[in-house]
matplotlib code that plots the C-alpha trace (Angstrom):
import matplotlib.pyplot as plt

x = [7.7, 6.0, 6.9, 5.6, 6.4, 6.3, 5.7, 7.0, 10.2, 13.7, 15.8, 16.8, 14.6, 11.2, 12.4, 10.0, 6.7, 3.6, 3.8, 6.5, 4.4, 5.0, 8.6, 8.9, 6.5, 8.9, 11.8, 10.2, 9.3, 13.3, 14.7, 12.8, 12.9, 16.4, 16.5, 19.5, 21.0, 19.8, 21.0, 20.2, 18.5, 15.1, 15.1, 14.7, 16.2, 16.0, 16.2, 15.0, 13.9, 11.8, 8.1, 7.6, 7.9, 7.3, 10.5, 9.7, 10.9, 10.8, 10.9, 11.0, 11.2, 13.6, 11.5, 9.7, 6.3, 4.4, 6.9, 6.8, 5.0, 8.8, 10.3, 7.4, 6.7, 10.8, 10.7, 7.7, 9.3, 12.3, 10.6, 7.6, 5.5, 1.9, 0.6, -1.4, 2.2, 2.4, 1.1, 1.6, 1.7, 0.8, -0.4, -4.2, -5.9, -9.4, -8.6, -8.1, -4.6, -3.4, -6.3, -5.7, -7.4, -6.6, -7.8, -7.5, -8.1, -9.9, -9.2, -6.0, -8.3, -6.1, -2.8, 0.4, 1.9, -0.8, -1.7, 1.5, 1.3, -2.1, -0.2, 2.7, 0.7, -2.6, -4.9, -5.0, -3.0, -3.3, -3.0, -2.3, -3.8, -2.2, -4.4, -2.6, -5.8, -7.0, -5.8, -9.8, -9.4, -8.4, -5.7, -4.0, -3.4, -0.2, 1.2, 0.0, 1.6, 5.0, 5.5, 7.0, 4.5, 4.1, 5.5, 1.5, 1.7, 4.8, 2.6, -0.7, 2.4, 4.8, 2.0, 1.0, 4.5, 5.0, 1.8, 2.5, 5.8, 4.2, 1.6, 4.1, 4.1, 0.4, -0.1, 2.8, 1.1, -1.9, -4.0, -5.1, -7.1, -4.5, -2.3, -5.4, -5.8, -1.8, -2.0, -5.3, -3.6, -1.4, -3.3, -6.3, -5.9, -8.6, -9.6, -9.3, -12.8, -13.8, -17.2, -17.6, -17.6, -14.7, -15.8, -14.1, -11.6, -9.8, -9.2, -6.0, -8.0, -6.8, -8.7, -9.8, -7.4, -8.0, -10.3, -9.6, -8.3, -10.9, -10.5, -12.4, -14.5, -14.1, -17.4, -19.1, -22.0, -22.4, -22.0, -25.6, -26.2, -24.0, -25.6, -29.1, -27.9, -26.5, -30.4, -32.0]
y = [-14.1, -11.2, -7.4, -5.3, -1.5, 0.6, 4.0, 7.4, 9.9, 9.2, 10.3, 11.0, 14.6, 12.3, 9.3, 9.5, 11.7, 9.9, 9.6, 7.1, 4.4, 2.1, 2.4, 1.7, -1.4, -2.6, -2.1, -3.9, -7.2, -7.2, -6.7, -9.6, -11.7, -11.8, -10.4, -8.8, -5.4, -3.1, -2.2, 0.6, -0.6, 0.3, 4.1, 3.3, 0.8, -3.4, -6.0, -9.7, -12.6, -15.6, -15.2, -18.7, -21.0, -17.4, -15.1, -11.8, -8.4, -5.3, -1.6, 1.1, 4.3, 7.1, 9.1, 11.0, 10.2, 11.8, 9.9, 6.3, 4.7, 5.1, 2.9, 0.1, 0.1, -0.6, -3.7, -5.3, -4.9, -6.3, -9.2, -9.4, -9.4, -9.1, -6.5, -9.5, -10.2, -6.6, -5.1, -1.5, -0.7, 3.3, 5.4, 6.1, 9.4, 7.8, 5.2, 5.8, 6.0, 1.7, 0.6, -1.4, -2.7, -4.7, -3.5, -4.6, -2.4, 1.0, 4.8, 6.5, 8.8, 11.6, 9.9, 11.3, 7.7, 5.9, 8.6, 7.6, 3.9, 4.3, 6.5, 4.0, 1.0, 0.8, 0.2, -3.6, -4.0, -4.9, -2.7, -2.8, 0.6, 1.8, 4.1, 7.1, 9.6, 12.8, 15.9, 17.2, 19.8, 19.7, 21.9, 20.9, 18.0, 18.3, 19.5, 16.4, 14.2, 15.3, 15.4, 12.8, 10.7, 12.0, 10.4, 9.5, 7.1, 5.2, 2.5, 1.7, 2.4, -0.3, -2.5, -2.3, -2.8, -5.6, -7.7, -7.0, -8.7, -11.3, -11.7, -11.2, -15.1, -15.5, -12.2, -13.4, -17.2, -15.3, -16.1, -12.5, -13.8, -15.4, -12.1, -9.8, -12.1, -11.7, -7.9, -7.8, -10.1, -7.1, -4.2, -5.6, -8.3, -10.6, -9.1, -11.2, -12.3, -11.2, -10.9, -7.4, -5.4, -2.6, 0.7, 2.3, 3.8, 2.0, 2.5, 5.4, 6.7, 5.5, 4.8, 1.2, -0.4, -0.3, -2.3, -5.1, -5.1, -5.7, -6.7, -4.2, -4.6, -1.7, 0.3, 0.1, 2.2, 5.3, 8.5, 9.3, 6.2, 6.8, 10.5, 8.9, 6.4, 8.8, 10.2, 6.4]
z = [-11.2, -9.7, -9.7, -6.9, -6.4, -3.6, -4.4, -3.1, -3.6, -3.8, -1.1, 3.0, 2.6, 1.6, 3.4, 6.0, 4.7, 4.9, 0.8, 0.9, 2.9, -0.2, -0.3, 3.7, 2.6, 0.9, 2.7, 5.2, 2.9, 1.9, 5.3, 6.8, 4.6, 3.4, -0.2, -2.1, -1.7, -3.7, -7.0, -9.3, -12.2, -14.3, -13.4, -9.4, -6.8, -7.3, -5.2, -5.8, -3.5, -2.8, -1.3, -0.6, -3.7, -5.6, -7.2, -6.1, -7.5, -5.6, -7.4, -5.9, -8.3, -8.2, -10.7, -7.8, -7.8, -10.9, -12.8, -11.5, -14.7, -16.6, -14.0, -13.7, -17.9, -17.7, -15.2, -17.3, -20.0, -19.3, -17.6, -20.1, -17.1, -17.6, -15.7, -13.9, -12.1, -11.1, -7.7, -6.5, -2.5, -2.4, 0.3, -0.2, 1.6, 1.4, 4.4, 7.8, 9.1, 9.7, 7.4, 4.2, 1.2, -1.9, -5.3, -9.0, -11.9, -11.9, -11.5, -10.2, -8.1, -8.7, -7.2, -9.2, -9.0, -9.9, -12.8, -14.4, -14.2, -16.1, -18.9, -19.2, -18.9, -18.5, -14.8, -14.8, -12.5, -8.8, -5.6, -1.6, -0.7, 2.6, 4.3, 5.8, 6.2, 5.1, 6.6, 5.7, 3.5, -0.1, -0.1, 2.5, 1.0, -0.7, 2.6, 4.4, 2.3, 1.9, 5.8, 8.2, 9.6, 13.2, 16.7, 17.5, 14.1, 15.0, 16.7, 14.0, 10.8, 12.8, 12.9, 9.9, 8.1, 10.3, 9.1, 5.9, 6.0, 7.6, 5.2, 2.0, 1.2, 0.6, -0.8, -3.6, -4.1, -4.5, -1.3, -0.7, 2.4, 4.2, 3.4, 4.8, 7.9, 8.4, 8.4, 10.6, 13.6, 13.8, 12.9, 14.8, 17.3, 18.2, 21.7, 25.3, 26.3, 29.3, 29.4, 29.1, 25.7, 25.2, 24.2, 21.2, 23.4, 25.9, 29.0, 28.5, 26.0, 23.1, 19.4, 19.0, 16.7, 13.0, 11.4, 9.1, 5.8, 2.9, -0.8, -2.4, -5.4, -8.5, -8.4, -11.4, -10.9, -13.4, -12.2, -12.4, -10.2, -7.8, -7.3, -7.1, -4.4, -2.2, -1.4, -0.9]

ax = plt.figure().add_subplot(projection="3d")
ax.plot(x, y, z, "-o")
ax.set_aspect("equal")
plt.show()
């Protein structure tokens, strides 16, 4: 069985700010592919389903955010899960709006969520990292996240959602290719050939679409290391 969380804050007033990208992930997941109502259950809202040959439960906290480790240390333990079964969806400031990566283990990079998954339970645990942007400057960014996503992101964010759904089945038997190739056909379609290259805008304008997912390796370089690269 596998346990996957989307994160974000409970209710209508949060329902659509850019920080509950994980929770509309997996509203998504359940909606398409038939799971059970929600219940309340494990400090947050439950549902269950089959991924495929795979039982699949989905969590998403009512904790608010800073508090979400209370609901997911609940759900493994009630499952025994090892943290190997567990995968969070989150929205992550350091990718471009529509892009997404996969990522096992390392820092919390100063996400509230994610900061209290690592009290509760430890960082070994795996994560679809939804890229919703960076508003540029540091203090703007609590701002930024607690607002709706705007009218210009309904196209890349419905994308997005949709490959994910799409992709849910080999993300949950553990084919993170297949899953990334799933989300790409949506988020960036293989382009018509006709014998001329596009630019990165086409031709109303428009950004190119977003590049495709990666599983991304933890960086293990010391600090000191990473300084030294930086001027090579």
């Amino acid at each position: 069985m596998k346990l996957w969380v989307g994160l974000g804050n409970p209710g209508p007033k949060y329902a659509g700010n850019r920080h509950n990208i994980g929770f509309m992930a997996l509203d998504r997941i359940a909606a398409d592919h038939g799971f059970a109502p929600w219940r309340k259950a494990h400090h947050g809202l439950v549902t269950e389903g089959r991924l495929g040959a795979e039982k699949v439960v989905l969590l998403k906290p009512d904790t608010f955010m800073n508090l979400s480790g209370q609901a997911v240390q609940s759900a493994v333990t009630f499952w025994k899960l090892p943290l190997a079964d567990v995968t969070v969806f989150h929205d992550e400031l350091d990718l471009a709006p529509g892009k997404l990566r996969l990522k096992l283990g390392g820092g919390h990079a100063g996400h509230n969520g994610l900061r209290s998954i690592h009290g509760h339970l430890g960082d070994t645990y795996a994560r679809v990292r939804l890229g919703i942007g960076h508003p540029g400057q540091k203090d703007a960014v609590a701002a930024y996240v607690l607002h709706d996503f705007a009218k210009a992101d309904a196209d890349w964010l419905e994308d997005l959602l949709r490959g994910i759904s799409e992709g849910a089945p080999a993300l949950a038997e553990g084919n993170e290719q297949k899953f990334m190739n799933a989300v790409a056909l949506r988020t960036a379609p293989p382009r018509s050939s006709t014998g001329q290259e596009k630019s990165s805008q086409d031709k109303a304008g428009m950004p190119a679409p977003p590049a495709a997912p990666t599983v991304e390796e933890e960086d293990k370089r010391s600090p000191v290391q990473k300084l030294l690269d930086k001027f090579r």
